[in-house]
N, C-alpha and C positions, 0 to 999 in steps of 0.2 A: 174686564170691566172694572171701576173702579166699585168698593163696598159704598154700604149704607151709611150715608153723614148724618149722626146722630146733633150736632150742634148746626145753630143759623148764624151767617155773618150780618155782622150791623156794621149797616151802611154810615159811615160821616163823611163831611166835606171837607174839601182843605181849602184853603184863601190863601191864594196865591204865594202858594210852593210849599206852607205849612202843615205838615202833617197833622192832621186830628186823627187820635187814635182811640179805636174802641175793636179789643183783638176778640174774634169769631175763632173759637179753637174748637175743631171737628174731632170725634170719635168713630175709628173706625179701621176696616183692613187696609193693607198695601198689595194688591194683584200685583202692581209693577215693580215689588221690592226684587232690588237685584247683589241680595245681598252686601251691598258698601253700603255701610252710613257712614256720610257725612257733617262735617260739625254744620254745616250751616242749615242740616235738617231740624235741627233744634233752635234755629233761631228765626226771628218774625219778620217776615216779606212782606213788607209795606205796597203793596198794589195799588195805584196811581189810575187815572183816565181825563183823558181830553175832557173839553170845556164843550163835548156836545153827546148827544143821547148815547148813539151806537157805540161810542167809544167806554160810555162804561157799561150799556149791556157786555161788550165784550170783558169788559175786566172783572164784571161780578162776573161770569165763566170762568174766570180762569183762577180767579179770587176764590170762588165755590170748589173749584175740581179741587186747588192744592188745602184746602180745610178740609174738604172728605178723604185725603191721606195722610192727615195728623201733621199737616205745618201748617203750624201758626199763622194767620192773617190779621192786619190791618187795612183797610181800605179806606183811601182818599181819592174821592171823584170831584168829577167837574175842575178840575185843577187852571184848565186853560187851554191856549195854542200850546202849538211845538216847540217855540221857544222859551215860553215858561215850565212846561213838563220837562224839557230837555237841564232846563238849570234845576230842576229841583231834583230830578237821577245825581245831576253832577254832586251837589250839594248833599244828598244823603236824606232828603226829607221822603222820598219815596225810592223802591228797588225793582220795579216791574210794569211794566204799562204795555199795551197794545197799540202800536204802530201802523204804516201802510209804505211797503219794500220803496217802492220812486219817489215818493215828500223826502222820505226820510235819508235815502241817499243823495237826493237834490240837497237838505239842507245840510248836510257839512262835505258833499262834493258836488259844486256847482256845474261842473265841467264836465261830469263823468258823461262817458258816450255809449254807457249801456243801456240798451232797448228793450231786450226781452226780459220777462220777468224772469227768466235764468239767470240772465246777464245781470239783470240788478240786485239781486239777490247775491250774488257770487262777488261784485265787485261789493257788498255793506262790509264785510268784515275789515277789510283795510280803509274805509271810511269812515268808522267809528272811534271813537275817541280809543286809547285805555281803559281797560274797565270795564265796559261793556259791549254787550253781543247781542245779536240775537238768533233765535233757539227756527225752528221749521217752520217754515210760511204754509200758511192754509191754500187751497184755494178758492177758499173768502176772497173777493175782491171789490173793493168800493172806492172808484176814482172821482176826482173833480173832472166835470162835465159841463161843455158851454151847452147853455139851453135858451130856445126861443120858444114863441107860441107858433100854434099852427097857422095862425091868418101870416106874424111876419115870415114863416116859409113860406110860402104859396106867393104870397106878394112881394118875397123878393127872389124869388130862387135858390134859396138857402139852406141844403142842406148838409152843407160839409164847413170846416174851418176854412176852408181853402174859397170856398167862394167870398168869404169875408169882403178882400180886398176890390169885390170888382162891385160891390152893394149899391154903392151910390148913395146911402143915407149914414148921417153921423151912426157912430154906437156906441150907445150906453153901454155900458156892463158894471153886472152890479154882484158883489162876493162880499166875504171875509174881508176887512181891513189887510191884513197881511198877503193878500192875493196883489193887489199893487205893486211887490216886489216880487214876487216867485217868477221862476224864470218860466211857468205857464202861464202868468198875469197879461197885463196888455201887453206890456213890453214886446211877449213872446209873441203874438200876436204878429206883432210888426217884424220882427227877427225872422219868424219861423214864416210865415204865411203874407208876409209884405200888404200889412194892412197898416195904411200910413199912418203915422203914429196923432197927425193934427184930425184925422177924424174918428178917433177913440177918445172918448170918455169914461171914468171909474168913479162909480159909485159905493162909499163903502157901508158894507149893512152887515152888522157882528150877531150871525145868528145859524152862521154854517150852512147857508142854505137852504134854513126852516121856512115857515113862514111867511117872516117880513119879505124874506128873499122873493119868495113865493109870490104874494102881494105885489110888491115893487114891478114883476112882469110883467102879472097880469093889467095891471092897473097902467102902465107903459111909464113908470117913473125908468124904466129903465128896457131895454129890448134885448138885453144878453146876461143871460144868469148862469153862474157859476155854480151849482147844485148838485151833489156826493151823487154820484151815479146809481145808488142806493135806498135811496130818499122816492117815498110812495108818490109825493106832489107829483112827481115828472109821469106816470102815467094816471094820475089822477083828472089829470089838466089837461093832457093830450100836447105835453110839450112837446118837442120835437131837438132832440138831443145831437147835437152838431159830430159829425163825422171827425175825426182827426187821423188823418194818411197820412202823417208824416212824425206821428206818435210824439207830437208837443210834450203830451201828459203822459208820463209814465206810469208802467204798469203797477197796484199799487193793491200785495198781496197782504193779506193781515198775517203777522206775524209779532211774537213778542220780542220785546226790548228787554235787557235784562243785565242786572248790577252784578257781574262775573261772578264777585263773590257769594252771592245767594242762587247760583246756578249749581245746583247737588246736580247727582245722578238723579237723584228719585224728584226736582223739580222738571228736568229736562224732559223726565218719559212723562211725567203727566200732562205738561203743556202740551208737549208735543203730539201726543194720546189727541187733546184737543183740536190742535189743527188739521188735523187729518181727517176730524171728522162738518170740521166748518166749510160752510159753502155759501157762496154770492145769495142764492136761494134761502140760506136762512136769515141771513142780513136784512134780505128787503119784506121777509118775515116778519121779522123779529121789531125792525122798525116800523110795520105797519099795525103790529100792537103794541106800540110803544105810542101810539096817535089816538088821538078824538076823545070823548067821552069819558069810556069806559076803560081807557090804556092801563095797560100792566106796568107795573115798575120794571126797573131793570133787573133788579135782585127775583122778581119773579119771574120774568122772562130767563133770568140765567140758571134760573135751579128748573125750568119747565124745557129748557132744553137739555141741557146736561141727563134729566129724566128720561125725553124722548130716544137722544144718544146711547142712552143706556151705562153714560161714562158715572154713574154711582150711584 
């Protein structure tokens, strides 16, 4: 187990790909010292997170675990999509972020014909740039997921991707702006599942699936919502979350991203420490107090699990 973190990380934000830095340096043991240090244990891991909740509960986790073994953290949240985290790895403005195994090999191997999350997993290392890798996939998993209400099941028969194409009514679908190009977006739609492309429509709503997304179905601005498989709205609301048999979406395990060079031994067994003990179950946890009212921060949802894990 990892010791007692005697220091707290403070949280900043970064605006688009700029690091703001305010370094959280923890006091305490190393359980998983394996006798090698490395020079890059002495140097500051800028830990990065998407442009929505879960993405930095996850990085304050992993932000928190490598601070309660004496390396240095900075953290920069909310940074953005994949394409802008992905240029600010490249660029040096951050060195660690939490991922999802199928986005992440879709987005720099469009064509890979890996299915299982074995398979996708196994094909990331040669799909990633120079530079960077990533370290053990959890299995945490939190995929994009088409969703309808229950009245339009029932009233159309709807409940697989595959019935898409035989509907008989337009469909809205309403996501992330950046879902209009993923090869899960309409497109895929049409490719994968022969839902003619003249009777799809794309709505774009930049909120990851919260909310507005939320809103937008119920209220019928839209009849297919794109919504993290993770996300409490979907049984909240009694949506009714579309089947995919021909696995459009890939599997899509949380695993970190990471800048080779700040990949010590003693960062590797700690992340890793963490994925093994992550689960799909604490995601839709952790996100449903991350909601309403009374919601916890991320920074406190990430030091109340790490607690409960008993990883320090």
């Amino acid at each position: 187990m990892f010791f007692s973190r005697h220091g707290r990380l403070a949280a900043a934000v970064l605006a688009a790909g700029t690091a703001l830095a305010l370094a959280g340096c923890g006091a305490g043991g190393n359980p998983l010292e394996s006798g090698n240090e490395s020079s890059g244990d002495a140097e500051t891991i800028i830990v990065g997170s998407a442009g929505f909740a879960e993405s930095e509960i996850i990085a304050q986790i992993f932000a928190q675990a490598l601070e309660a073994n004496d390396i240095t953290v900075d953290f920069a949240g909310q940074i953005g999509q994949r394409d802008v985290y992905i240029e600010a790895l490249q660029d040096g403005s951050i060195d660690l972020i939490p991922d999802y195994s199928g986005n992440l090999l879709q987005f720099f191997d469009e064509n890979s014909e890996a299915k299982s999350s074995e398979e996708v997993f196994a094909a990331l290392p040669d799909a990633l740039p120079d530079g960077f890798e990533v370290l053990d996939q959890s299995e945490a998993e939190d995929k994009d997921s088409y969703n309808v209400t229950k009245e339009f099941s029932e009233q159309n028969g709807v409940t697989s991707l595959a019935d898409l194409a035989g509907v008989g009514v337009p469909l809205i679908v309403g996501g992330n702006p950046e879902l209009a190009e993923r090869p899960y977006g309409p497109q895929g739609l049409t490719d994968v599942y022969g839902v003619a492309a003249a009777d799809i429509s794309f709505v774009p709503i930049s909120d990851s699936g919260g909310p507005l997304t939320t809103a937008a179905l119920l209220d019928g601005t839209v009849n297919i919502a794109d919504i993290f498989s993770t996300t409490p709205s979907i049984t909240e609301n009694g949506f009714v979350t579309l089947d995919d048999p021909l696995n459009m979406i890939l599997p899509q395990n949380v695993l970190p991203l990471i800048n080779s060079e700040k990949a010590s031994d003693k960062v590797k067994d700690v992340l890793n420490a963490v994925s093994a003990e992550l689960t799909t179950e604490d995601l839709i946890e952790l996100n449903g107090r991350n909601q309403g009212d009374e919601k916890a921060s991320p920074e406190v949802l990430a030091s109340d699990w790490l607690a409960e894990k008993d990883l320090f």
